[in-house]
C-alpha positions as CSV (number, residue, x, y, z in Angstrom):
1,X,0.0,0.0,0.0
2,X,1.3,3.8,-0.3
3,X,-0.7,4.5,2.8
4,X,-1.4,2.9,6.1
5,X,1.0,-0.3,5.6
6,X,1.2,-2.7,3.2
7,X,-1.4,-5.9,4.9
8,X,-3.0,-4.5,7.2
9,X,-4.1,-1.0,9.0
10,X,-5.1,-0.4,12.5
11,X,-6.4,3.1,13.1
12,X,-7.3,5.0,16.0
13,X,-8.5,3.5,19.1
14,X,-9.0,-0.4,17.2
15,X,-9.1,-3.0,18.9
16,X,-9.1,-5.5,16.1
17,X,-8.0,-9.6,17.3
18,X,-5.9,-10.8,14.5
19,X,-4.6,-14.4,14.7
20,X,-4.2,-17.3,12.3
21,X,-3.1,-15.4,9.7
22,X,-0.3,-15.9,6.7
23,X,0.5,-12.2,6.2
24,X,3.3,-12.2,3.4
25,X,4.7,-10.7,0.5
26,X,2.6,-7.7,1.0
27,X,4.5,-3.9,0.9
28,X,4.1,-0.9,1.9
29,X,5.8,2.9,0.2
30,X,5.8,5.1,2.6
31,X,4.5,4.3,6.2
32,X,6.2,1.4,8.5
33,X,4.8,-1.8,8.6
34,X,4.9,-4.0,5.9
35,X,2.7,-6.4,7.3
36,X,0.9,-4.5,9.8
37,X,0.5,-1.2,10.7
38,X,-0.9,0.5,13.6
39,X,-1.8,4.0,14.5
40,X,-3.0,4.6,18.5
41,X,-4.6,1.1,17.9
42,X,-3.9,-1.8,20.3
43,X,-4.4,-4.9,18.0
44,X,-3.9,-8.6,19.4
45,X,-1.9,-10.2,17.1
46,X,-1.8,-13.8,17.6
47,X,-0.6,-17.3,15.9
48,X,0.4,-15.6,12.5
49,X,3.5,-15.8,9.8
50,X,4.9,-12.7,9.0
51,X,7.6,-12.8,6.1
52,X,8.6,-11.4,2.5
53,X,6.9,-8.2,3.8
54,X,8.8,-4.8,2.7
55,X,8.9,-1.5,4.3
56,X,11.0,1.4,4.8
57,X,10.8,0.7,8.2
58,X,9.7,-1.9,10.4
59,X,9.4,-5.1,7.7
60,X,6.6,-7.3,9.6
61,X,4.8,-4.8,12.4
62,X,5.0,-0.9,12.0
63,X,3.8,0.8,15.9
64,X,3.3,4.7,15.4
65,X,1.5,7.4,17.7
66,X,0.3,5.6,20.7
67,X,0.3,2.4,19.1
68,X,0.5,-0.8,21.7
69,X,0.1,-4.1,19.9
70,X,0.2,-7.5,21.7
71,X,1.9,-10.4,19.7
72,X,2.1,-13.5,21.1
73,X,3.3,-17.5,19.1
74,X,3.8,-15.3,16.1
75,X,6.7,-15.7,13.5
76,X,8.3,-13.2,11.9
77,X,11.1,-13.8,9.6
78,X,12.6,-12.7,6.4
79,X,10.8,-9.3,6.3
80,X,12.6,-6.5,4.9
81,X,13.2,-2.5,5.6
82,X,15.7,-0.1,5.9
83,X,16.0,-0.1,9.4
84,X,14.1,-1.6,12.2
85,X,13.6,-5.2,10.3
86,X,11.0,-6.9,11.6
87,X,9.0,-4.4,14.2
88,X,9.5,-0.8,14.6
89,X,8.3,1.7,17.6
90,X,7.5,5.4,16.5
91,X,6.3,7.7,18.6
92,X,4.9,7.1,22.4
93,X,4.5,3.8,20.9
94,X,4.6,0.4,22.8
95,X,5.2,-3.3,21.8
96,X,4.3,-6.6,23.9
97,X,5.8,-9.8,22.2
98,X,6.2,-13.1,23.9
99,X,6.6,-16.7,22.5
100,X,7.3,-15.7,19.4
101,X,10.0,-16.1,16.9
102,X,11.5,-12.9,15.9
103,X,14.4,-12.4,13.6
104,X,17.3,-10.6,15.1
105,X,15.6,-11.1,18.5
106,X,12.9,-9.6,20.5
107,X,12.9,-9.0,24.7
108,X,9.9,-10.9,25.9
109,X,8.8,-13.9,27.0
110,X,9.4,-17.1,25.3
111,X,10.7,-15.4,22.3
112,X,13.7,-17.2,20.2
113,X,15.7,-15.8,17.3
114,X,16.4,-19.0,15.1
115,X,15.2,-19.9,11.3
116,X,12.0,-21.5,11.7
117,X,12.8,-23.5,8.7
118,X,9.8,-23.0,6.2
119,X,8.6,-25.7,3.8
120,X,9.4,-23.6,1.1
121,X,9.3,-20.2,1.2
122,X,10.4,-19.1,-2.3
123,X,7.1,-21.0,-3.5
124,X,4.8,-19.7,-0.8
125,X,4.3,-22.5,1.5
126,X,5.1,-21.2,4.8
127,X,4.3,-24.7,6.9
128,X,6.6,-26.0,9.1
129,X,9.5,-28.9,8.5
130,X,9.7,-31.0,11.3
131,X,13.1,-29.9,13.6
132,X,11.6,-26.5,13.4
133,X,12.3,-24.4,16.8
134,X,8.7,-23.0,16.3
135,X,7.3,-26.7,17.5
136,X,6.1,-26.7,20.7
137,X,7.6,-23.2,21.7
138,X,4.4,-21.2,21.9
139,X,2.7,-19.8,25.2
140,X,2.2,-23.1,27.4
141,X,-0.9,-21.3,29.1
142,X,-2.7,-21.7,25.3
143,X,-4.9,-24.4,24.3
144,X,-3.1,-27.4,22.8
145,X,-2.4,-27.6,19.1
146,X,-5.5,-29.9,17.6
147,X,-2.6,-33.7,18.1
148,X,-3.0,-32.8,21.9
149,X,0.8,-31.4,21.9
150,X,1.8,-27.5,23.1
151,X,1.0,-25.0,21.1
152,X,3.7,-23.9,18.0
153,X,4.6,-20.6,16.6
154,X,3.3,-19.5,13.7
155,X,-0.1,-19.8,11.7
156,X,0.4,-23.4,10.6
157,X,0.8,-26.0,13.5
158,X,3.0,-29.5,12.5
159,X,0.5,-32.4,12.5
160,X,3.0,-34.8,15.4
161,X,-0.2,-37.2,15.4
162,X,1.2,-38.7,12.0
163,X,3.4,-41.6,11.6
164,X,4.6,-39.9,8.5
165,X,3.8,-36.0,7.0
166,X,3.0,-34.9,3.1
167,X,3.3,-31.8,2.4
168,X,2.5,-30.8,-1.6
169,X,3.5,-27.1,-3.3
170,X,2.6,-25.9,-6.1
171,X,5.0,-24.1,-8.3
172,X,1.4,-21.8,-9.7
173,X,-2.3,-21.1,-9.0
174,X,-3.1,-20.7,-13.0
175,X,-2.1,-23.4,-15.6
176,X,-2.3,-22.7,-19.2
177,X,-3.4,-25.6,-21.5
178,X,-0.2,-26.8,-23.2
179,X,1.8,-25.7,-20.3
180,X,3.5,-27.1,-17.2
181,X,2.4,-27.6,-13.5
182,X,5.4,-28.1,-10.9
183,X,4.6,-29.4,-7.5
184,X,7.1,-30.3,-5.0
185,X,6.5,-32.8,-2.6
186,X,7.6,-33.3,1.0
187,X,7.3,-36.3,2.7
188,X,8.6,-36.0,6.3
189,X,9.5,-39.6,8.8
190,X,9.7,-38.5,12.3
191,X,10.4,-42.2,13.3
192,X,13.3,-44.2,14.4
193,X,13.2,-46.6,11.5
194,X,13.1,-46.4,7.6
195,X,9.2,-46.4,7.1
196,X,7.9,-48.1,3.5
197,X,5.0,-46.2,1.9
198,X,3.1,-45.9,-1.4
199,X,1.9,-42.6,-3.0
200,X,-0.5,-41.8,-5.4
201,X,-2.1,-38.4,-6.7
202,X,-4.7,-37.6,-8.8
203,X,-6.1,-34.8,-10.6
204,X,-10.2,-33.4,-10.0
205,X,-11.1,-32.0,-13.3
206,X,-13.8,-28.9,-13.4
207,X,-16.6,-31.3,-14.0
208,X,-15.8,-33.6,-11.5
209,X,-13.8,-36.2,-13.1
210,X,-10.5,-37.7,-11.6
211,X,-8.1,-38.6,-13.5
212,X,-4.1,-40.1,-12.4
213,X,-1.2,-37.9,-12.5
214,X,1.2,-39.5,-10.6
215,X,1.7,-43.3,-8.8
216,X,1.0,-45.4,-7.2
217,X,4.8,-45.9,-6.6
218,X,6.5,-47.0,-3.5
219,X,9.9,-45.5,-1.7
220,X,10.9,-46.0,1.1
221,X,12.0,-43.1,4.0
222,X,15.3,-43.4,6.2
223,X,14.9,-43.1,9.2
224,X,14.8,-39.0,10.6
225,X,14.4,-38.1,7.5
226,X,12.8,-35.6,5.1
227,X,12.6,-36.2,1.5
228,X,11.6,-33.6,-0.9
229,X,11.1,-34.2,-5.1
230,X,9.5,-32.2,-7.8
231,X,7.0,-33.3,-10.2
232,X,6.4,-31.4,-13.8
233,X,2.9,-32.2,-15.2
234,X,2.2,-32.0,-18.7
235,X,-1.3,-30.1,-19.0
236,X,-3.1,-30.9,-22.4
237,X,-3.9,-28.7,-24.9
238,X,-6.6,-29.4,-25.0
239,X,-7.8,-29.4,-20.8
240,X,-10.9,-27.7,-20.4
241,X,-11.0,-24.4,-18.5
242,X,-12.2,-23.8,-14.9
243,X,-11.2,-25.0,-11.6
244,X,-9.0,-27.8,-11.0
245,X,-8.4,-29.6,-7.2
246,X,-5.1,-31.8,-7.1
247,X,-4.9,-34.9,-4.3
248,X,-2.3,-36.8,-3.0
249,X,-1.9,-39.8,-0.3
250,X,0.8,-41.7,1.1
251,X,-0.2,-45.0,2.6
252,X,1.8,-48.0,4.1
253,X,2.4,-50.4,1.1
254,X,-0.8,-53.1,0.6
255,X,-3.2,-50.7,2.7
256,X,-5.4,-48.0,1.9
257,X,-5.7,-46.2,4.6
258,X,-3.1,-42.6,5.0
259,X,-0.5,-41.8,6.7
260,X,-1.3,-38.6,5.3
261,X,-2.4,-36.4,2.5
262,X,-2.5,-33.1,1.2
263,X,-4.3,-31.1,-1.5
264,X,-4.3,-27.8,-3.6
265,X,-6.9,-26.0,-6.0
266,X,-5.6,-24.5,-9.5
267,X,-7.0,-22.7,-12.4
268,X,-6.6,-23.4,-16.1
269,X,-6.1,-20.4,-17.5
């Protein structure tokens, strides 16, 4: 934005409760904040993903005026400004931040300054690998993440309830018939032992037909390990326009029944 911050704007005695957010890639000309910016507001800013914002000051949370946000098991990382990277204090302007991961460090409770180690940024997909240091680090008063384990950091809580994780990024959101559709896959084993699997993806056409793309193939996944492997689909010339929902599942070899799977909508054009 050229005014106000480049997500988000908090004005004048707000109150607004933002949490679960992925606020990225979003910048701002002339006012700090390249996420979010607030002006005498006192926003609650909780369980979000700041990163890739710019600014010419304050990359991820610009405070001006008054300004006294709250930010608590958020992550911000890899934002960008001239000064001040991630959050930046104008004027009478106050700043609470604990359990949070903060790049370049933040006083506060709970708060860490290490890479949180992003799926894959560069491509958008801002979920966690497994070994992150946003895993379990959030405020231990909060509610347990939804496998029954401590709350992470960050808008997108690691799944710990599976035996092995699938993660699936697409390289686009549009797809031109005749053209190419990248998507990389993650597949992440947590366990102590190499663990066999089969996986199989298919492709949801805009009048509800599936058809195969990809498997089923088996691999199997040393132990501690993450594998990652990109796939180039050929789209057909002659694919018919509209919306598009790609699938995929991993499954132990002989059973049909997940470890885990993923999904993704697309558009063709």
């Amino acid at each position: 934005g050229s005014y106000g911050g480049g997500g988000i704007a908090c004005w004048w005695l707000s109150f607004p409760i933002i949490d679960l957010n992925t606020i990225v890639g979003n910048t701002s000309l002339s006012d700090p904040g390249g996420g979010v910016y607030c002006h005498q507001s006192s926003p609650t800013l909780d369980i979000n993903t700041f990163s890739g914002n710019v600014a010419p000051y304050g990359g991820a949370i610009g405070c001006d005026y008054y300004a006294s946000p709250a930010v608590t098991n958020c992550i911000l990382w890899a934002d960008s400004a001239g000064t001040f990277q991630e959050i930046y204090l104008g004027l009478f302007a106050t700043v609470t931040v604990d359990y949070s991961d903060v790049q370049g460090g933040w006083s506060g409770t709970g708060n860490i300054n290490a890479d949180p180690k992003f799926v894959l940024p560069g491509q958008g997909d801002y979920r966690l690998l497994w070994g992150s240091p946003c895993i379990d680090a959030g405020d231990p008063t909060w509610p347990n993440d939804p496998d029954g384990t401590r709350c992470d950091m960050g808008a997108h809580p690691f799944d710990q309830s599976r035996q092995l994780t699938l993660y699936l990024t697409p390289h686009a959101s549009h797809v031109t018939p005749g053209g190419q559709l990248g998507v990389t896959y993650t597949v992440i084993n947590r366990q102590a032992q190499p663990v066999p699997f089969t996986v199989s993806s298919d492709a949801v056409l805009p009048n509800g037909n599936t058809v195969n793309v990809l498997g089923p193939s088996n691999y199997t996944l040393p132990a501690n390990f993450t594998a990652q492997r990109t796939f180039t689909h050929n789209v057909p010339a002659v694919a018919p326009v509209g919306d598009y929902l790609y699938r995929s599942q991993i499954t132990p070899q002989g059973s049909p029944n997940p470890y885990d799977q993923d999904q993704f909508a697309f558009l063709s054009p």
